[in-house]
N, C-alpha and C positions, 0 to 999 in steps of 0.2 A: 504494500500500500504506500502511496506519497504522502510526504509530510505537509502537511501545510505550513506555511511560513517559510518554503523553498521555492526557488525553481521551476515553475513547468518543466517538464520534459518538452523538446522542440522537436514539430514532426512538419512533415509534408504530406500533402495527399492528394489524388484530385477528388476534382467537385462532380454532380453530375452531370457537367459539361467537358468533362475531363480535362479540365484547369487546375492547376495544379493551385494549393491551397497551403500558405504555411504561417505555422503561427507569429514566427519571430519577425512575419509585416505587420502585424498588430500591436507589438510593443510598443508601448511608449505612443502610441496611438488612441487604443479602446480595450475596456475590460472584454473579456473573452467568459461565455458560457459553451462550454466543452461537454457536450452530451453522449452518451454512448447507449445506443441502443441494439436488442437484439436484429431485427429484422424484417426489413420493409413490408408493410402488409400486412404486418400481424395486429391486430386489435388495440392494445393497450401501446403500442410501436406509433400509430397510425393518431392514435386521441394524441398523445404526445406532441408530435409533429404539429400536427393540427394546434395543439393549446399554445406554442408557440410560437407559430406562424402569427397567432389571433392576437399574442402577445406583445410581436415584433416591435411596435413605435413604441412604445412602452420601455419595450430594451434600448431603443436607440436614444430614445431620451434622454437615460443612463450611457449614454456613450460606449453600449457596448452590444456587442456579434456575438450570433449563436450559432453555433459548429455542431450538428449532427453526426454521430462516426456509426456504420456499422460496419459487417465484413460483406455487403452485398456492394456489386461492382456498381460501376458508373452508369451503365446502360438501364440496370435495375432501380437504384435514386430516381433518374429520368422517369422511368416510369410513376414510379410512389407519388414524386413531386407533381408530375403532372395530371395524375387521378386526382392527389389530394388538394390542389391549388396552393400547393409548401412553397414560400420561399423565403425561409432558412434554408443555409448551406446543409447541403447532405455530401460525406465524405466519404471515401472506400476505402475502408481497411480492408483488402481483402486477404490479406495473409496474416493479420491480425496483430502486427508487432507494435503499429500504438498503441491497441490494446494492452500489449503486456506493458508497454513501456506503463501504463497507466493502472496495471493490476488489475482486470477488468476481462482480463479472457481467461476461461475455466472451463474446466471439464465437466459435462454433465452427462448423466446414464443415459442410453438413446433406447428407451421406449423397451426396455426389458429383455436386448438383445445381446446381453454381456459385455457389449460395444461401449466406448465413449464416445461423443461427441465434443466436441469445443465450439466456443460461439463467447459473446462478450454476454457479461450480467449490466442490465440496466444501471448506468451512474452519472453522475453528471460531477464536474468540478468547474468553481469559478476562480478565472485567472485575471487578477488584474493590471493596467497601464505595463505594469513595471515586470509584468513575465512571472510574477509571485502567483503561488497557488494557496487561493484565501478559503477554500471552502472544496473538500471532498467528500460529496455524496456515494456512496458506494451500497447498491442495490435498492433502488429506490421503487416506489411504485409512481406511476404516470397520475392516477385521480390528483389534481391540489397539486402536486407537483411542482409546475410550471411558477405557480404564483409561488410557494414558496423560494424557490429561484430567484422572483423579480424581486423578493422581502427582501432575502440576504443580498443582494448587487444593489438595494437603494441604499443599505448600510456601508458601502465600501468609501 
């Protein structure tokens, strides 16, 4: 897990336009909301997205960007964003090494098959101005969510 009162870890990724996306252009610019979810499409994936998108001027108010991460690729984002009318950034981990870098991708049983799976657990951390990571959410649920986000980023 990251400490808070360190460092973000600095990644690159693209976006669903497959633009490459990195965080060390937001230093020293905008606080950063860093969300990691399982998987485009999925129910409680999809409310998320959605509460933030609805949230969006609200964030920017607070001078700051929300970065969606899953492991589903850039052509799959495209899709999500544009069923969902999303526009927060959605980013590809698809080999999931943000993930780790961020403690956030884990193994879980795949449906009773003695198999694992790996995939990220729902988290979100906020990063502010200075690349400092103020706040690690780790396994969150989406209901309330969102606004509890905007709570802690109006405190920063």
């Amino acid at each position: 897990m990251l400490q808070v009162g360190k460092p973000a870890p600095l990644f690159s990724l693209p976006d669903a336009d497959m633009e490459q996306v990195d965080l060390d252009a937001y230093i020293g610019r905008k606080n950063v909301v860093l969300y990691f979810y399982v998987k485009d499409g999925s129910p409680g994936c999809t409310q998320e997205a959605i509460e933030f998108t609805e949230a969006e001027d609200e964030f920017e108010k607070l001078n700051t960007v929300i970065l969606g991460v899953s492991p589903d690729d850039c052509l799959t984002h495209a899709d999500f964003r544009d069923a969902n009318g999303l526009s927060v950034l959605l980013l590809a981990d698809v080999e999931g090494e943000v993930s780790q870098e961020y403690g956030v991708w884990h193994a879980r049983p795949s449906n009773g098959q003695g198999m694992m799976r790996y995939g990220c657990q729902r988290s979100t951390f906020i990063i502010d101005r200075k690349g400092v990571l103020r706040h690690a959410l780790y396994g969150v649920h989406p209901r309330g969510h969102v606004r509890d986000v905007l709570n802690l980023v109006k405190k920063l």
